[in-house]
N, C-alpha and C positions, 0 to 999 in steps of 0.2 A: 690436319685432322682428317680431312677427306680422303688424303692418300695411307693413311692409316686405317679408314674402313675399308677403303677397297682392299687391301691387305689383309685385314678379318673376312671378309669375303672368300675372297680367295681358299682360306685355311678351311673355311666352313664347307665349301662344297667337296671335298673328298670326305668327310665326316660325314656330310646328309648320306653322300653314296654308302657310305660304308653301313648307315644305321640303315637304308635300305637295302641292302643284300642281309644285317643280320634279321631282319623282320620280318623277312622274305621266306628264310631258313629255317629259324627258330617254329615258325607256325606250320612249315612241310615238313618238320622232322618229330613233331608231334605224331603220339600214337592216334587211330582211329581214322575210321574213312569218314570224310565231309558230307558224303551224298547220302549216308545211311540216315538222316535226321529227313531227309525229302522223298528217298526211295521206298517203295512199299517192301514187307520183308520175304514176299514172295517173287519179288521182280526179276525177270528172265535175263542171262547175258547179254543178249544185246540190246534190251533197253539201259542197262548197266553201264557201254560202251557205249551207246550215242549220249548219255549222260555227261561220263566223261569226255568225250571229244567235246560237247558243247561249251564245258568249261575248262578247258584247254588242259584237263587232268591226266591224258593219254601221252601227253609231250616230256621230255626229258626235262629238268629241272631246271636247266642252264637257259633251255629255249621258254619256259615257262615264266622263267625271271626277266627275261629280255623282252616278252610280251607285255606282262605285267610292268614294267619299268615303261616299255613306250606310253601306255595306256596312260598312266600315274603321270608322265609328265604333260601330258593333253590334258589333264584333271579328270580323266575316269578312271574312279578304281573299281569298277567291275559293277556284277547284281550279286545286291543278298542271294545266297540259295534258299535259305530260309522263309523269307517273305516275296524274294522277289522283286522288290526297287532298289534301284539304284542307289550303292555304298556309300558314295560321296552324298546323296540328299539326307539318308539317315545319319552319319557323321555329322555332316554341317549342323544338324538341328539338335545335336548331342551336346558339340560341341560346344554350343551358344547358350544351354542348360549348364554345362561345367564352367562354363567360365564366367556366367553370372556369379554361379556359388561360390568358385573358386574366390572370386574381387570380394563380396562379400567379406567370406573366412580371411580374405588377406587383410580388407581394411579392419575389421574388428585382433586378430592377432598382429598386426605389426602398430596400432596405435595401444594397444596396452602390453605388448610386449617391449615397445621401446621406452616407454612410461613408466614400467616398472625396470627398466632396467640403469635408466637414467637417476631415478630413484635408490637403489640400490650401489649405483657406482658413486652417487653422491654423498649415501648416510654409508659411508664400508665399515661393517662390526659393529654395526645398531640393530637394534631391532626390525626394523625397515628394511635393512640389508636381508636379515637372515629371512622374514617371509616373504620377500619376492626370490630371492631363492630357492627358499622351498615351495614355491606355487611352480618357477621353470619349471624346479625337478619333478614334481609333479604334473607338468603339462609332456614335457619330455619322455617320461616313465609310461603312461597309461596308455594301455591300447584304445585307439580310438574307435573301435567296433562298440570294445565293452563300456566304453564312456556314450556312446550315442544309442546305446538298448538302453541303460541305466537311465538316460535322459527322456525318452520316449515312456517308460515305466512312471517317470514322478509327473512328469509335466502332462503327461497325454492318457495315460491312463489311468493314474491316482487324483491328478488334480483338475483333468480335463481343459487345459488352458491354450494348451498347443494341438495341431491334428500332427499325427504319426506320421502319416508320408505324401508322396505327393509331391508335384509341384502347384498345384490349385487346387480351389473347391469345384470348377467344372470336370476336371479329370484330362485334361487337353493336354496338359504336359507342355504348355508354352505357360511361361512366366512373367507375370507382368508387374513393375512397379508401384504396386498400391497395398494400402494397410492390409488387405487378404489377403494378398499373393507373401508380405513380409512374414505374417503371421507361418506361412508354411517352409520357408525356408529359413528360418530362425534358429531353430531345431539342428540341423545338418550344418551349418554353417559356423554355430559354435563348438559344434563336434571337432569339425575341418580344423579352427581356429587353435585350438588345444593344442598342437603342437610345436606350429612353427611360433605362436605365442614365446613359450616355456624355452628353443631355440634361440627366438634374438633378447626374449628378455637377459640369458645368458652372454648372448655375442655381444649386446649393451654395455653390462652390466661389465663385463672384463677390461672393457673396450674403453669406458670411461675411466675406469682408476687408472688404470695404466697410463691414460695423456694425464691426467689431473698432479698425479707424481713425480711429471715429467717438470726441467725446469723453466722451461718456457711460459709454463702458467705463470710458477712464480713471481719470473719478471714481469709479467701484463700485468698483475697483482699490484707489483714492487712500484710500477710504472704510474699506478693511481687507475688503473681499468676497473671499472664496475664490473661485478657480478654478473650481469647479464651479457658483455661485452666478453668475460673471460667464458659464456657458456655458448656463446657463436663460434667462437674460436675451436672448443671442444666438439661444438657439431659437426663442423666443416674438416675436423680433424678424422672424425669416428665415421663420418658418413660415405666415403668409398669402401671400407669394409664391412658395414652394415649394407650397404647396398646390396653389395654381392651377393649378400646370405640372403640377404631378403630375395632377391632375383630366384634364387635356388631354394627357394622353400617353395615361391608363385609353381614353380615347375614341379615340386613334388605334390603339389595340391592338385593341379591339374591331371599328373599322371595317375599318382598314387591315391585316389580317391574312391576306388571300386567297391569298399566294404561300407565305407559308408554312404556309398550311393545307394548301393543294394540294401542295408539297413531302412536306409528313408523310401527307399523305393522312388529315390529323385533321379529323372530320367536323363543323365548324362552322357558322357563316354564312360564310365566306370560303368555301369548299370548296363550298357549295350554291349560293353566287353563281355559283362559277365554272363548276359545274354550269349553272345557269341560264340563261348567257350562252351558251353552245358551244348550247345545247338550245332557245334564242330562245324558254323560257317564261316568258311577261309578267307572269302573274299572282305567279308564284314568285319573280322578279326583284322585280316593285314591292313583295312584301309584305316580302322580306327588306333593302333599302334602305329602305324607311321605316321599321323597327324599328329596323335600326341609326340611322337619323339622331336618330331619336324620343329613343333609349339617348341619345344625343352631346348632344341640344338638355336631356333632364333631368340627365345628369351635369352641363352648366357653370350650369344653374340650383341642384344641387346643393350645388358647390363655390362658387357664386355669396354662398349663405348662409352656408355654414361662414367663408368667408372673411371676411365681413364681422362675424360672431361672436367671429372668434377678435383681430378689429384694431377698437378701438372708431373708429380715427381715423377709417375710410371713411364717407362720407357715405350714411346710411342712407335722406334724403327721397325 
């Protein structure tokens, strides 16, 4: 097994390189100049030019990527233009903001996603089948922007029960575990939840009929195995491809969380992205997509292992 991770290792470092040259690319070949969000719009050429030299904007793109990659592997990814401190301190403390919500949105969608899906593979073509079916399809189908304004309209401004955004009642933007702080992230979190819910309640759901049809239940059945003994069995069967989905939803929550950050106005990497973008600063841009992708490339190396831990079948060489 050890020499089976170092082996995922290995595959995974020409991939992190690769996701850092396109994150590198991707954000310089965008239209717009970076400095116009900081420069005054009467500024002289060469305040223009010691601007850029300062942030290595005068150098050829090849030389600017080999900068920027030394920098990034020392763990400095540069200064906001924008604000001015240091990329990696605003990321890290984004970061720690997203990945509260994100664990949140995972535990509430993957305990009733697999719940209903378990459900579902158990009752097939009952009534119980067809409405957790049609809640996936409905958790799967809905934009989560328009499902988390709709939520913020009943709960926070019809019924007053929830606040709309935020991560606290001080306005600090650091989140703490207690009934106040839950109160504020509750909101966003079932947003998040909506999807990868409706996801594995589906990946479950296929997941279980398929072994239950299978003959090997039969026999544990035939055999005199209790009910609960033939649903370990189903678990332990289902559970390295439900893993993997699950792994791969964690990583789209993480990434793909921008609109509902910005809806909650919950201070994450999606909310600082989005900051970034409207603010065209480079530095804060590249450092908070390459953290996320970095997050994305070690969670399926992650899940890569577990899964082949928990299924001797997979080919380990």
């Amino acid at each position: 097994m050890l020499l089976y991770i170092l082996k995922r290792l290995v595959t995974v470092t020409p991939v992190a390189f690769g996701v850092s040259v396109v994150c590198f690319l991707l954000v310089h070949l965008a239209p717009g100049d970076p400095l116009s969000a900081v420069l005054p719009a009467d500024a002289t050429q060469a305040t223009i030019d010691e601007m850029r030299a300062a942030y290595g904007f005068d150098k050829p793109l090849p030389v600017q990527y080999a900068i920027w990659l030394w920098h990034v592997l020392q763990g400095d990814l540069g200064v906001s233009i924008a604000t001015g401190r240091p990329v990696a301190q605003e990321v890290a403390r984004a970061v720690v903001n997203s990945l509260i919500l994100a664990s949140v949105a995972t535990l509430i969608g993957f305990t009733f996603g697999t719940f209903f899906g378990f459900v579902a593979g158990y009752k097939r073509n009952s009534l119980l089948d067809r409405a957790a079916s049609a809640l996936s399809v409905f958790g799967v189908s809905v934009p989560h922007y328009w499902l988390g304004m709709v939520l913020v309209i009943v709960f926070s401004a019809t019924l007053g029960w929830l606040p709309p955004t935020g991560a606290g009642p001080d306005g600090s933007g650091h989140w703490r575990p207690d009934l106040e702080h839950l109160r504020y992230i509750a909101l966003p979190a079932i947003t998040m939840a909506v999807i990868p819910m409706g996801i594995i309640a589906r990946t479950v759901r296929a997941l279980v009929a398929d072994i239950l049809s299978q003959d090997f239940v039969e026999a544990l059945r035939a055999k005199g195995l209790g009910e609960w003994g033939v649903f370990k069995h189903v678990v332990r069967n289902a559970a390295p491809t439900a893993l993997a989905i699950m792994g791969l939803q964690l990583g789209y929550l993480l990434g793909g969380s921008i609109l509902i950050e910005t809806v909650f106005a919950w201070p994450g990497t999606g909310f600082l992205l989005n900051a970034a973008i409207f603010q065209r600063d480079l530095p804060l841009l590249q450092g908070s997509i390459l953290v996320l992708a970095m997050f994305f490339v070690a969670l399926n190396l992650i899940v890569d292992v577990m899964q082949t831990a928990l299924d001797p079948r997979i080919e380990r060489g």
